[in-house]
C-alpha positions in Angstrom: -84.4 43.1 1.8 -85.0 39.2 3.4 -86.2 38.9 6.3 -84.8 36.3 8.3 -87.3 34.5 10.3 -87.5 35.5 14.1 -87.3 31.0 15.3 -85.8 32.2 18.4 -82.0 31.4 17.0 -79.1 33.6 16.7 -76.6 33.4 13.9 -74.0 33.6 15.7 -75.6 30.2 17.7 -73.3 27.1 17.6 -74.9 24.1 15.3 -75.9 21.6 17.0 -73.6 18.5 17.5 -73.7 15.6 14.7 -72.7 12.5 16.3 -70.8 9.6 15.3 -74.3 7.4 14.3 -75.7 9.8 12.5 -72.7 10.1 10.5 -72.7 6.7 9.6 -76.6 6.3 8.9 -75.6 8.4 6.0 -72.6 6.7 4.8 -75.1 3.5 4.9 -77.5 5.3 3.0 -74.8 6.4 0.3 -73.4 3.0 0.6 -76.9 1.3 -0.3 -77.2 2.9 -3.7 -73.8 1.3 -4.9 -75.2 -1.7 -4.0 -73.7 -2.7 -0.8 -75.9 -3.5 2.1 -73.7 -2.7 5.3 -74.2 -0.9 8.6 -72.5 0.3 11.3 -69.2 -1.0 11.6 -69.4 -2.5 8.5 -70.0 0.6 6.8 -67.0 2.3 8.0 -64.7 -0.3 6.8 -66.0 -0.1 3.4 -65.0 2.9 2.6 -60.9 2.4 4.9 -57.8 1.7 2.9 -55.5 -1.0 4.6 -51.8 0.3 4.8 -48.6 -1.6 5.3 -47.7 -3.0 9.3 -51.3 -3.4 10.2 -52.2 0.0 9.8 -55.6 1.2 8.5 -57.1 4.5 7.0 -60.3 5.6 8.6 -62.9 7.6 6.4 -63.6 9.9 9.4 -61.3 10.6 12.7 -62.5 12.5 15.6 -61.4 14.6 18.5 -61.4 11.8 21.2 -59.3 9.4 18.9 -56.6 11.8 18.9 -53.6 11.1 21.2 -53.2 13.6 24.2 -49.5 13.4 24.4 -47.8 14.9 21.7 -46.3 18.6 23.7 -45.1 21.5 22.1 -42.5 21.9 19.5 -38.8 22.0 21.0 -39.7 20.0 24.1 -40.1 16.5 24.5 -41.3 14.1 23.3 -40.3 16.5 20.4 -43.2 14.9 18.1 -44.3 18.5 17.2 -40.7 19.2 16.1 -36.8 19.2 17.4 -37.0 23.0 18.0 -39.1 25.3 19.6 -39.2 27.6 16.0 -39.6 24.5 13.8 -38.2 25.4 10.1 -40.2 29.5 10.6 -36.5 31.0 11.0 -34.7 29.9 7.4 -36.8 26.9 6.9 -34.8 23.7 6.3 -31.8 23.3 5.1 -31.6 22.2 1.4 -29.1 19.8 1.1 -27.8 18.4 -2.6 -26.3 15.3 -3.4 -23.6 14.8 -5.1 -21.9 11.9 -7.3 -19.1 11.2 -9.5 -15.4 10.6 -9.7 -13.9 13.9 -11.1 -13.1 16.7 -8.6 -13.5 19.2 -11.0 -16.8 18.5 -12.7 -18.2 17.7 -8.8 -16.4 21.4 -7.8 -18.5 22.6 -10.5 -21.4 21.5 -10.0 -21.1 22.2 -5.8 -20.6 25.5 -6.6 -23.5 26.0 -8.7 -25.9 24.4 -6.6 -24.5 26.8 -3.8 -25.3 29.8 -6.0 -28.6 28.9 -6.4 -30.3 27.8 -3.8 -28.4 24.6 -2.4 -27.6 25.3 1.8 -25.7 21.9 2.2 -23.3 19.4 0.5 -24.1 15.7 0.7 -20.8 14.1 -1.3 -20.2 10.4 -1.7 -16.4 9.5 -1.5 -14.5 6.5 -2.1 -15.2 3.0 -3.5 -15.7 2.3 -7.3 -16.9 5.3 -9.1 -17.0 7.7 -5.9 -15.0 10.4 -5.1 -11.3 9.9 -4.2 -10.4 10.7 -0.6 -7.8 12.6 -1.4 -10.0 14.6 -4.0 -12.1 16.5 -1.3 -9.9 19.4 -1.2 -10.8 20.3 -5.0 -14.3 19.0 -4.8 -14.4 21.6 -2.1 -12.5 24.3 -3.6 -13.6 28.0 -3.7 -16.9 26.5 -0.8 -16.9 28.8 1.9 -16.7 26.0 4.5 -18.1 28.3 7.9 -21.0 28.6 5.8 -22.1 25.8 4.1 -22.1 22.4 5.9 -21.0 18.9 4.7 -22.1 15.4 4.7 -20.2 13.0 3.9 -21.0 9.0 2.4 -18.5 7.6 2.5 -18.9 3.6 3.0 -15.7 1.6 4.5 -13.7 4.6 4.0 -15.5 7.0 6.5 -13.0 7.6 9.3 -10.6 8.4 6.4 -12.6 11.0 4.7 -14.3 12.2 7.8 -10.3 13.1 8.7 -9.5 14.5 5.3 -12.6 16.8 5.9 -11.5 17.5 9.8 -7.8 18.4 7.9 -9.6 20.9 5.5 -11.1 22.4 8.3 -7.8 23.0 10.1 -6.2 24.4 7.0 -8.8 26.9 6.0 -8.7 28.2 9.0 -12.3 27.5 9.6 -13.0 27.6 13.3 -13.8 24.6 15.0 -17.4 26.4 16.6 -18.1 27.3 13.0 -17.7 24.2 11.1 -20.8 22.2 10.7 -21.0 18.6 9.0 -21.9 15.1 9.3 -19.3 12.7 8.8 -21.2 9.9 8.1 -19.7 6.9 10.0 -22.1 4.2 10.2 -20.4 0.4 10.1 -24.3 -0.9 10.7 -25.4 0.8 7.8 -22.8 -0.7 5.8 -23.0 -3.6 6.7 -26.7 -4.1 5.6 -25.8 -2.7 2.0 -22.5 -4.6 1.6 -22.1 -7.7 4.1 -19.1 -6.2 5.5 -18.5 -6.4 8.7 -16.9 -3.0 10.0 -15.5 -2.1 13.8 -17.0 0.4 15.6 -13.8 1.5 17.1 -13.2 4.4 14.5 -16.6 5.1 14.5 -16.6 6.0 18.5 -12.8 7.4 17.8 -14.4 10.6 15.6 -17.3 10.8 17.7 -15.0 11.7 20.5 -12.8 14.0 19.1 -16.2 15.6 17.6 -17.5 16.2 20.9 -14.7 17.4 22.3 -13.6 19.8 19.5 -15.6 20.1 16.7 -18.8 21.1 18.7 -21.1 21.6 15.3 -20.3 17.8 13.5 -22.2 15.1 14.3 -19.9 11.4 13.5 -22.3 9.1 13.2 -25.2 8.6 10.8 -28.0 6.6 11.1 -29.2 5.8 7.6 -32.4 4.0 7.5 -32.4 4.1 3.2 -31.0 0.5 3.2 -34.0 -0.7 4.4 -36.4 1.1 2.9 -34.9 0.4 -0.3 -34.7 -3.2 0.3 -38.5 -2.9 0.7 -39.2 -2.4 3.9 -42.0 -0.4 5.3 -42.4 2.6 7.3 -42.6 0.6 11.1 -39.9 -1.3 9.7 -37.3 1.7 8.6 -37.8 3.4 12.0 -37.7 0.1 14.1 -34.5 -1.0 12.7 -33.4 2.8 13.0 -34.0 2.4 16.6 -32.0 -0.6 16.7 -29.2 1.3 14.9 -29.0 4.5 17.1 -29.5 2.3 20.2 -26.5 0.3 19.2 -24.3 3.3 18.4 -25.8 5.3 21.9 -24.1 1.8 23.4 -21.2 1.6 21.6 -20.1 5.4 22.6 -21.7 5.5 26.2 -19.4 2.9 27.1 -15.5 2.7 28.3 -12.7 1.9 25.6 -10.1 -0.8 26.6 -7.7 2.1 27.2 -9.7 2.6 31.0 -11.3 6.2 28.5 -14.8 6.6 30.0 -17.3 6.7 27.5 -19.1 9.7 26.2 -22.4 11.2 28.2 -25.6 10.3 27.0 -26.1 14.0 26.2 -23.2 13.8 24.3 -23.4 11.0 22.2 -27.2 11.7 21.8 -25.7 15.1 20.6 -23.2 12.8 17.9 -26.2 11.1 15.8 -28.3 12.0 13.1 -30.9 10.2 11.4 -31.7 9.3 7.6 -35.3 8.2 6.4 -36.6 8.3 3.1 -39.7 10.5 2.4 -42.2 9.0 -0.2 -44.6 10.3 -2.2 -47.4 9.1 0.1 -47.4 12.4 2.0 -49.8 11.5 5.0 -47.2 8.5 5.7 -44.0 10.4 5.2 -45.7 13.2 7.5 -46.4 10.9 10.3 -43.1 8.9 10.0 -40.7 11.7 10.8 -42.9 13.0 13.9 -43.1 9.4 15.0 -39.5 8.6 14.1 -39.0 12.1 17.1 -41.4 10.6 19.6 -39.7 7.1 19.5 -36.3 8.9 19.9 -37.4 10.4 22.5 -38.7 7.5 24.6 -35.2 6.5 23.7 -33.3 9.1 25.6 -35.8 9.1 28.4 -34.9 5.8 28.9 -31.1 6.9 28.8 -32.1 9.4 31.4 -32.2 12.6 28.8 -35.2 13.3 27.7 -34.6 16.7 27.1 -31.6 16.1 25.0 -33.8 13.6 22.7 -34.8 16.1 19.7 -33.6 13.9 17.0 -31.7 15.1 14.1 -33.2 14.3 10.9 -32.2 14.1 7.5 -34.9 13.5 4.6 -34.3 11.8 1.1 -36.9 11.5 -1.8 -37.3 7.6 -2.0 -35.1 5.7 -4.6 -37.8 2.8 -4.4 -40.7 4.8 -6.0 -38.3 6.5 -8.6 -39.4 5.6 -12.7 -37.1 4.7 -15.2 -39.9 5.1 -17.8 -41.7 8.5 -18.2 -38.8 9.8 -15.6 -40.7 13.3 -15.6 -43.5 12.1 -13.3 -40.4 11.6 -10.9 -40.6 15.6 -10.6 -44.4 15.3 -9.0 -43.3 12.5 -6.8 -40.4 14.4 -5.3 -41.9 17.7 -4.8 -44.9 15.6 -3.0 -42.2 13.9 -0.8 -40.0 17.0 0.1 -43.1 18.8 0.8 -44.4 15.8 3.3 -40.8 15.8 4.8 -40.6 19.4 5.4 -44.1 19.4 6.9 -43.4 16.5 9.0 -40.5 18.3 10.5 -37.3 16.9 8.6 -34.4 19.5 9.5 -32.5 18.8 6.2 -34.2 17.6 2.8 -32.2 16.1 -0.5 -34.5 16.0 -3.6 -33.5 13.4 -5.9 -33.3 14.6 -9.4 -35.9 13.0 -11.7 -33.1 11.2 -14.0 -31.7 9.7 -10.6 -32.5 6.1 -11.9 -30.9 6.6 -15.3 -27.9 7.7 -14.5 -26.0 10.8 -13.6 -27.9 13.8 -13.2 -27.4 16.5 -15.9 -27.4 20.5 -14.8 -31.3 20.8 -15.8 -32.3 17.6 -13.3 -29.9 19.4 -10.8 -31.5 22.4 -10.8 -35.2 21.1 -11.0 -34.5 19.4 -7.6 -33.1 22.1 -5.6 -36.0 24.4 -6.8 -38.4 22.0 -5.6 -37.2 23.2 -1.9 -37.1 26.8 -2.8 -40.2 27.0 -4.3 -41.8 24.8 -1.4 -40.2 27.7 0.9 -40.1 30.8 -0.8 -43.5 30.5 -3.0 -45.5 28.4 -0.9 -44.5 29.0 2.7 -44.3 25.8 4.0 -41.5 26.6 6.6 -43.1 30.0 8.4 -45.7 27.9 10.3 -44.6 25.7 12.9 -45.3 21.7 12.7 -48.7 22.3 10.2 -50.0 18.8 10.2 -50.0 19.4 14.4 -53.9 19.2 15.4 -55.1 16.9 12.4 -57.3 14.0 13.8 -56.0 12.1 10.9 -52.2 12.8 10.9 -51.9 12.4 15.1 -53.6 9.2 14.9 -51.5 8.0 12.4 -48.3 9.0 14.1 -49.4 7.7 17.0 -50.4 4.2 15.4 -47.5 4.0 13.0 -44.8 5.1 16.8 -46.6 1.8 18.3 -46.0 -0.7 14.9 -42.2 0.3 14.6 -41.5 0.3 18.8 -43.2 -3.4 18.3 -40.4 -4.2 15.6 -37.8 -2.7 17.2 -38.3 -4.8 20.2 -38.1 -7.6 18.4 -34.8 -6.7 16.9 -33.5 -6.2 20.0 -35.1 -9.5 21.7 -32.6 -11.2 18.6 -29.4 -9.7 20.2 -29.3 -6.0 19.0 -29.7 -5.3 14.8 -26.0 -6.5 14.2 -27.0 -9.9 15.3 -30.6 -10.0 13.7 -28.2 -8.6 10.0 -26.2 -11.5 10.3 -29.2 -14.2 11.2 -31.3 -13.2 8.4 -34.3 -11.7 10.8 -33.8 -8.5 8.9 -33.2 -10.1 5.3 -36.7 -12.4 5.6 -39.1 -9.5 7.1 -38.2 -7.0 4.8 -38.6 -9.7 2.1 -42.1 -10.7 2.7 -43.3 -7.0 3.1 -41.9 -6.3 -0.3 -43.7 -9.7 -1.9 -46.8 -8.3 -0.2 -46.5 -5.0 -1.5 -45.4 -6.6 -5.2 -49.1 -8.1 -5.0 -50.1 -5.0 -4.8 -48.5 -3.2 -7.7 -48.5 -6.2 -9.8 -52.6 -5.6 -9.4 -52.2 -2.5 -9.8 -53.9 -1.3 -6.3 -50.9 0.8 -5.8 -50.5 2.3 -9.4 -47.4 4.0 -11.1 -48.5 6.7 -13.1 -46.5 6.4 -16.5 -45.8 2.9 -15.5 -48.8 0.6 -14.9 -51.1 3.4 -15.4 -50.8 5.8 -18.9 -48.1 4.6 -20.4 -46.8 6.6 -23.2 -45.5 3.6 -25.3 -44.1 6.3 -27.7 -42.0 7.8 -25.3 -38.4 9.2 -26.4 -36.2 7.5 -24.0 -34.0 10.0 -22.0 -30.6 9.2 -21.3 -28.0 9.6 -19.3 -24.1 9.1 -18.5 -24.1 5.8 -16.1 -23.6 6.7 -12.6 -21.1 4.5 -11.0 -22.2 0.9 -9.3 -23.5 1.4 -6.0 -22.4 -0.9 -3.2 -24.2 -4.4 -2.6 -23.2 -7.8 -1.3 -25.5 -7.0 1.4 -30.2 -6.5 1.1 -30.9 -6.6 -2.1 -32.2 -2.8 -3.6 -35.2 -2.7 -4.8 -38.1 -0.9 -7.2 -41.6 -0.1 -7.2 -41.1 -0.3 -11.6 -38.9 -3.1 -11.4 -41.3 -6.0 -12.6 -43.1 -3.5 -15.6 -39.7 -2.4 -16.2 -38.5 -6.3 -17.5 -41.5 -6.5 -19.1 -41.3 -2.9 -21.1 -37.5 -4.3 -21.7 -38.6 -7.5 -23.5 -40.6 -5.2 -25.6 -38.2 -3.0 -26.3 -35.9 -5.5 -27.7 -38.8 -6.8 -29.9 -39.0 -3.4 -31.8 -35.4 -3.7 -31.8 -35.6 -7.3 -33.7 -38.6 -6.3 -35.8 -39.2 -2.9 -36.2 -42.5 -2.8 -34.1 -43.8 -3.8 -31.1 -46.2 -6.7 -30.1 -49.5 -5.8 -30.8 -53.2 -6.7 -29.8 -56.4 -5.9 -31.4 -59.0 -3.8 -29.2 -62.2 -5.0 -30.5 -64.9 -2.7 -29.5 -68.7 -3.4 -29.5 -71.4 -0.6 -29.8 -70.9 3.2 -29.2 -68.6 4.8 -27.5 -70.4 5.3 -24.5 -70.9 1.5 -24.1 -66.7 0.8 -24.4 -64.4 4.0 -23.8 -64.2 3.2 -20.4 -63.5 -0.6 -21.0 -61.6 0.2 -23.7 -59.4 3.0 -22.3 -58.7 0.2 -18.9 -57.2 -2.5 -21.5 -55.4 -0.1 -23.0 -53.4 1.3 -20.5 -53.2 -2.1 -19.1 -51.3 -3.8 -22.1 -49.4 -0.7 -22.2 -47.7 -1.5 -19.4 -46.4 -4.4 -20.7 -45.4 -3.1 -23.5 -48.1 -4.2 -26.2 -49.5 -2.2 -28.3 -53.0 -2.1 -28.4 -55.0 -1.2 -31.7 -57.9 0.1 -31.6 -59.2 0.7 -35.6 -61.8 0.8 -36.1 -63.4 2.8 -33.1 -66.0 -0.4 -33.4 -66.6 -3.5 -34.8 -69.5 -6.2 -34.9 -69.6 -9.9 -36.0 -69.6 -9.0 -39.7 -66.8 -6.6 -39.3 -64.6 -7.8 -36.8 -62.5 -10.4 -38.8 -61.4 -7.8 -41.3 -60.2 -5.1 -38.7 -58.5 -7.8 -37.5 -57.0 -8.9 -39.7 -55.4 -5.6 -40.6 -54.7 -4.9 -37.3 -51.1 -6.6 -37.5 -52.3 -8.4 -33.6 -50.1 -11.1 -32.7 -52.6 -13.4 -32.2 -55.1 -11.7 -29.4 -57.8 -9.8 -29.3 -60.0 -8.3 -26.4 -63.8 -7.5 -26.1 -64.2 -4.0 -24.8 -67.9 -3.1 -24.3 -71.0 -3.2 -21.6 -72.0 -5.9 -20.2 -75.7 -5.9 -21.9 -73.8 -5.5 -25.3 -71.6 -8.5 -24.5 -75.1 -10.8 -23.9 -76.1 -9.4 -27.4 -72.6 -10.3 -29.1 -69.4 -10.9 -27.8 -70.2 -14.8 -29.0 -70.7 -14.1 -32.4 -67.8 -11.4 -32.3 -65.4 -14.2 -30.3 -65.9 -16.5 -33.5 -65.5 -13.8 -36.4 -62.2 -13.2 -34.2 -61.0 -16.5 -34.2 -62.3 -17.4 -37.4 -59.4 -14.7 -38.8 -56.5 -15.9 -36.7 -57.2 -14.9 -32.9 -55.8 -17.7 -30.5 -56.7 -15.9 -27.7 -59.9 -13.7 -27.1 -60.2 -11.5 -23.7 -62.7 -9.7 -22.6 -62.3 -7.1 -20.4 -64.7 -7.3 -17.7 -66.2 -9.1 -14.9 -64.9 -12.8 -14.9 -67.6 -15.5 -15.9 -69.2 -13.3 -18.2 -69.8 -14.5 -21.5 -68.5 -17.6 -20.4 -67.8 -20.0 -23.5 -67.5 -17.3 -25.9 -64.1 -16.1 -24.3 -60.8 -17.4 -23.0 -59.5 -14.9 -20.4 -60.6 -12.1 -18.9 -58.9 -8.6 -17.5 -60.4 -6.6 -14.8 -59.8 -4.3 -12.2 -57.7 -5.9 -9.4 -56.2 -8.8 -12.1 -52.5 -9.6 -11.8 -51.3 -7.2 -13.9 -47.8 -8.7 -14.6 -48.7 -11.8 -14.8 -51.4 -11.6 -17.4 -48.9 -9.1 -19.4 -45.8 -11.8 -18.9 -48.1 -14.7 -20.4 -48.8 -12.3 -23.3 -45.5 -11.9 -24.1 -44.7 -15.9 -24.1 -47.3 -16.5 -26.2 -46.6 -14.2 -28.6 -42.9 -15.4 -28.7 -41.3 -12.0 -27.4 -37.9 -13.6 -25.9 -37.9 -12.7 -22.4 
């Protein structure tokens, strides 16, 4: 048996305190061997990750960095969740969309999704391709209507379906404390996806008789997804929500011309719910929907009811980060985002199947997104403890940080008249637009990467395809998508092989062993991959006496890129550069550091190069239409 040595110190003794320098002498220590020379300060700031609004990830967050304000789950300022047993009791609600003209293939598919998992109906009506109005009644057939709630989308034609659903009600004899929907009025909203200007008078109309009948539906949405899918960022899709529900909470507080008094702020707090979309950054999506609470809240404490500020919020998988190429890796994104939305407190979640950006969803996509929220609740728990992110350094800091950017652009909404007036200035339009050409630097370099898209690329992929969905609305922001840039370029490609029967091609040439280019060589792959090129890589290596003839039989369209160390490049990428020329090569890269070799080569590709635009100039030079 061991003896432990008698130093005088229990087991059971606390460890000493490490403090904050000693932390950071070793991060400098660490630091030092990977060649940078920082301290302090410095040091930390190597190792944070800059985020969108001014935000910044720390490496390491401590106890006294932590806001002291957050209360308790169920009470204000509700950032620890809208009620006091969070998601523990049935966790939350698992609400499908749906789209489509036909009643009867929409009724079908309602009432499989209801069978198997789905606890609410999200239906888009009216406009080209949507459901009729006058439809609903089928769409709805044989749905038990006290049990499963609605939600309706339904554009300029919301007070109209909203009162075709009301009707339904009425004739099923569903009582009016039973029924439980969102009718989905919200002329803002509309406005910033189509341009059209809509009055708010039917709007505050159904809010009305919903309060004072209909004591489970809520009239009004506030859907933040225009915003966030005209590239705007997380401060930015819960200032402008802000804006939104401080423009409706004005619009119903106040008297009608008829001498009606206007709804209490209970009331039409009680009339509102809230739409964001949840990403597959999960720390983000996390913080967002408790901050989105907490800003509420400071909202209806202002109105003079902070208790009745726990806001209602709806949660939908972004469209923004959805692929069109290698659609499968959509299935990780969305269970990462429904599982950051149902951890940060979201009270209903829609998964968006992984075909969403092909088309209409078939019965296997349909299914794979509703058991994303039953596995997330029956398998893995995630509802039965109560706000789970509550306590992190990390997360609270973030929430608080990310509450203060979005308050900050809210007020500056409001400063322009309200968010109708900064719509129809252009405030909106321009702010959103330079955070998406920000963030387009970014995935254009590759610093935010797409897996399947700008990172492994399957240029073999079978293409998967699907019945078009009907046109969504527009006239108003533009929609857009992380893919959208490497989807154009993929596209050009695609119509090459088309043309020609193969795709543009360029010739890997790689010096020395294995061990001196995989890593090089496996970087330019999956970087003209991308694009759509196809890179060749045969033989595994070549020198100066062989490269000309691998080349040569390589079919390259007039390119070629080095792939090695940088020691092997000293010894030959000049000698290879010629023999590469010398058989046809216009254009030699090498992938590496720029300024290497310099003379030998043309261009270079590295980590951090402009991705796109090094893969567009490809393309035109090797006369792939565009």
């Amino acid at each position: 048996m061991t003896v432990l040595p008698d130093d005088g110190l229990s087991l059971a003794a606390e460890f000493p305190d490490a403090t904050h320098e000693q932390w950071q002498r070793l991060v400098e220590g660490v630091l030092r061997k990977s060649g940078k020379d920082v301290s302090g300060e410095a040091a930390e700031d190597a190792l944070s990750t800059k985020l969108q609004d001014g935000l910044t990830t720390r490496p390491l967050y401590t106890a006294p960095e932590t806001p002291d304000d957050i209360g308790f789950p169920g009470f204000a300022p509700f950032v620890r969740g809208g009620s006091a047993a969070g998601g523990a009791a049935a966790g939350w609600d698992v609400r499908q969309r749906h789209l489509g003209s036909d009643p009867v293939r929409v009724n079908e598919a309602v009432l499989t999704d209801l069978e198997n998992g789905v606890t609410s109906l999200w239906l888009s009506l009216g406009g080209p391709g949507g459901l009729p109005v006058d439809a609903l009644p089928r769409a709805l057939d044989g749905v038990y209507l006290d049990l499963a709630p609605v939600s309706l989308d339904a554009g300029a034609a919301y007070a109209d379906a909203a009162r075709a659903l009301l009707r339904l009600y009425a004739e099923r004899g569903v009582a009016p404390e039973a029924a439980r929907a969102s009718l989905g009025a919200d002329p803002l909203g509309h406005e910033a996806r189509t341009g059209e200007v809509l009055d708010l008078a039917d709007a505050v109309g159904l809010a009305r008789e919903a309060a004072a009948h209909w004591p489970g539906v809520r009239a009004l949405s506030v859907d933040a997804l225009p915003y966030h899918e005209a590239g705007g960022s997380a401060a930015e899709e819960l200032g402008l929500s802000l804006a939104t529900g401080v423009a409706y909470l004005r619009a119903l507080t106040e008297a009608n011309g008829d001498g009606d008094g206007g709804l209490g702020v209970e009331a039409a707090l009680g009339q509102l719910e809230f739409r964001y979309a949840a990403t597959a950054d999960q720390f983000l999506t996390i913080a967002k929907f408790r901050a989105a609470r907490r800003l509420w809240a400071r909202i209806a404490q202002a109105c003079g009811a902070p208790d009745a500020g726990a806001q209602r919020q709806h949660a939908v998988t972004s469209p923004v980060m959805m692929t069109r190429r290698d659609p499968w890796v959509n299935m990780l994104r969305t269970t990462v985002a429904s599982m950051a939305a149902g951890v940060g407190g979201a009270d209903s979640v829609t998964v968006l199947p992984f075909d969403h950006e092909l088309g209409l969803p078939d019965a296997f996509a349909r299914r794979i997104a509703r058991n994303t929220s039953t596995i997330l609740l029956e398998e893995s728990h995630l509802a039965r403890v109560i706000d789970p992110a509550g306590g992190s350094y990390y997360v609270e800091r973030l929430t608080d940080e990310l509450a203060h950017a979005a308050w900050e652009f809210f007020q500056t909404v409001e400063k322009a008249g309200g968010l109708a007036a900064a719509l129809r200035s252009g405030l909106v339009a321009e702010r959103l637009a330079a955070t998406w050409a920000e963030r387009s630097k970014q995935l254009a370099r590759r610093r935010e990467p797409i897996t399947g898209v700008s990172e492994f690329p399957l240029l073999s992929e079978r293409p998967v395809e699907r019945e078009p969905a009907p046109a969504g609305p527009s006239g108003g922001l533009p929609r857009v998508r992380r893919d959208e840039a490497y989807e154009a370029l993929r596209a050009r490609s695609d119509a090459h092989l088309a043309a020609t029967g193969s795709r543009p091609r360029i010739f890997l040439a790689a010096l020395g062993p294995a061990a001196a280019h995989t890593a090089r060589a496996t970087f330019t792959a999956n970087l003209f991959q991308a694009g759509g090129v196809e890179p060749v890589h045969d033989p595994v290596s070549v020198n100066a006496a062989t490269a000309a003839e691998a080349y040569a039989a390589s079919g390259a369209d007039g390119m070629a890129v080095l792939c090695s160390s940088d020691a092997l490049y000293e010894e030959q990428a000049e000698a290879v550069a010629a023999a590469l020329r010398a058989a046809g090569a216009t254009t030699v890269f090498l992938a590496g550091k720029p300024g290497t070799s310099a003379g030998a080569v043309d261009e270079y590709v590295f980590a951090g190069c402009d991705a796109v635009a090094v893969l567009s100039s490809v393309l035109d030079r090797m006369g792939v239409a565009s």
